[in-house]
C-alpha positions in Angstrom: -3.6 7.0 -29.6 -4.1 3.2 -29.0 -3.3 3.9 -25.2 -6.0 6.7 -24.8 -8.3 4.7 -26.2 -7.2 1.7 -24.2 -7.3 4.0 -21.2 -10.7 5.3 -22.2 -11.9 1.8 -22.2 -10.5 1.4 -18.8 -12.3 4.3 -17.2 -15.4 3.4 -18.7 -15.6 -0.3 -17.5 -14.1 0.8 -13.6 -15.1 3.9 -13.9 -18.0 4.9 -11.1 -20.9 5.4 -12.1 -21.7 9.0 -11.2 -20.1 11.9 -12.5 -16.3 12.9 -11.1 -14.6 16.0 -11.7 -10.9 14.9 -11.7 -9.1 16.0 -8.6 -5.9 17.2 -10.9 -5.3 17.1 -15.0 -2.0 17.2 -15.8 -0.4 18.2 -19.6 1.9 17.0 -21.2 4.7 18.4 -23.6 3.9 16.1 -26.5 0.3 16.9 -25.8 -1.3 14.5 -23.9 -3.3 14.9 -21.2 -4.0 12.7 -18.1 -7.0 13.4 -15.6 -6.5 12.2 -11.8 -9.0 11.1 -9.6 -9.1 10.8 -6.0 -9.5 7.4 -3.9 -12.0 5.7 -1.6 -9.2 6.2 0.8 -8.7 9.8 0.1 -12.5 10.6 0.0 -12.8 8.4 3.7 -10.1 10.7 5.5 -11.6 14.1 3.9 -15.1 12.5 5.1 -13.0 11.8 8.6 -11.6 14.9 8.9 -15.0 16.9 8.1 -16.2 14.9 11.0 -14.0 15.9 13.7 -13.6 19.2 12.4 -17.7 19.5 12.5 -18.1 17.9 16.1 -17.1 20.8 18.7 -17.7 19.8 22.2 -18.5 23.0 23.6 -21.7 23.3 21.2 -23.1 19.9 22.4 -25.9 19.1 24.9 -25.2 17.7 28.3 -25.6 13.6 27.0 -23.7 14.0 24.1 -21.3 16.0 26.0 -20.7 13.2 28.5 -20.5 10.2 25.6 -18.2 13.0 23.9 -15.5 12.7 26.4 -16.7 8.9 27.8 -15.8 8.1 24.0 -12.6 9.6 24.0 -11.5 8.9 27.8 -12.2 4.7 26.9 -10.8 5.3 23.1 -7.3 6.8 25.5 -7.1 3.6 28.0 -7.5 1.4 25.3 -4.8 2.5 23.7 -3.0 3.5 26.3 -3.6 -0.2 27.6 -2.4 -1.8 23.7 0.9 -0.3 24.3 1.9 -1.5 27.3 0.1 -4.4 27.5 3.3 -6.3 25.9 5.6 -4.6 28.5 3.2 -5.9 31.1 3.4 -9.5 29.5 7.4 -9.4 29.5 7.4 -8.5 33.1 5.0 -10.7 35.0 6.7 -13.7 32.9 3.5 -14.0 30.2 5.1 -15.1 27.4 6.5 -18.1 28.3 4.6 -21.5 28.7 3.1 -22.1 32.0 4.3 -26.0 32.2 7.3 -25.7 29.8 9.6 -27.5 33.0 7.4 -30.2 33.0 8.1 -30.8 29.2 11.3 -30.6 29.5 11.9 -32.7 32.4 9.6 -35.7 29.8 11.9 -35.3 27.0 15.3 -35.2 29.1 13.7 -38.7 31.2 12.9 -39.8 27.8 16.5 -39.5 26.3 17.6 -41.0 29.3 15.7 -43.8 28.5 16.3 -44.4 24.6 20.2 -44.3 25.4 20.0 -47.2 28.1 18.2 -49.0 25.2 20.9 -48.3 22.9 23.1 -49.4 25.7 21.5 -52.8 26.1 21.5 -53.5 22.6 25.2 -53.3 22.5 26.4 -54.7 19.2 24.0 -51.9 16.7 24.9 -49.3 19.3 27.0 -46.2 18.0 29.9 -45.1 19.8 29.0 -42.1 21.9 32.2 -40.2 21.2 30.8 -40.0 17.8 28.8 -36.9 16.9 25.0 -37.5 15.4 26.2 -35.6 12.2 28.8 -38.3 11.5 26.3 -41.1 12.5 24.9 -43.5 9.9 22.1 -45.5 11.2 20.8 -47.7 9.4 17.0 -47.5 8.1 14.2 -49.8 10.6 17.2 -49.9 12.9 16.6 -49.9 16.9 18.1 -46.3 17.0 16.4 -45.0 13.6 14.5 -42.0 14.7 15.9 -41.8 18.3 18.4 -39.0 18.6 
């Protein structure tokens, strides 16, 4: 009893304000009963549906007629435009950065660069045979940060 009262409570604090007839009521064997409702989202697509169902082309007047099928023709290529657009993207080379070379060619001139450094400092340099997983540089080093 405690949870139909608890549910009552419920119901009455989110419960809309007009009256609802429940959409289903279901009984149970040990005698309770449970009333189901329907959702904004249910009550949207039924109010949808009644809308296309009630539109019929053939019953309009020549302007609606024409924004009828302008409608549905620019609803089509928009779609129709949304699903290949990443196809389109892929194959005219889209998707990558337009300058992406010339960042590259920076950060390979810049390596370049920090090694000869490393090079001229000679007695802190690492060995280059060693790998950078193994290397132990030490903290405010010349190489700390670097590779």
């Amino acid at each position: 009893m405690e949870k139909d009262s608890f549910q009552q409570l419920e119901l009455e604090k989110s419960g809309p304000s007009k009256k609802t007839t429940p959409k289903r009521i279901i009984h149970f064997v040990d005698g309770d009963v449970m009333e189901e409702y329907s959702t904004e989202e249910e009550e949207e697509e039924k109010e949808e549906q009644n809308s296309k169902s009630a539109l019929d082309p053939s019953k309009l007047s020549w302007g609606s007629y024409l924004r009828f099928w302008a409608g549905r023709i620019i609803r089509t290529s928009i779609s129709t435009c949304e699903f290949l657009g990443g196809g389109f993207a892929v194959f005219f080379g889209l998707t990558q950065p337009k300058y992406q070379y010339v960042l590259n060619e920076y950060y390979r001139i810049q390596n370049k660069e920090s090694d000869k450094k490393s090079e001229r400092n000679g007695s802190k340099a690492q060995a280059t045979e060693v790998s950078n997983e193994t290397c132990h540089l030490e903290a405010e080093g010349p190489e700390y940060g670097t590779r």
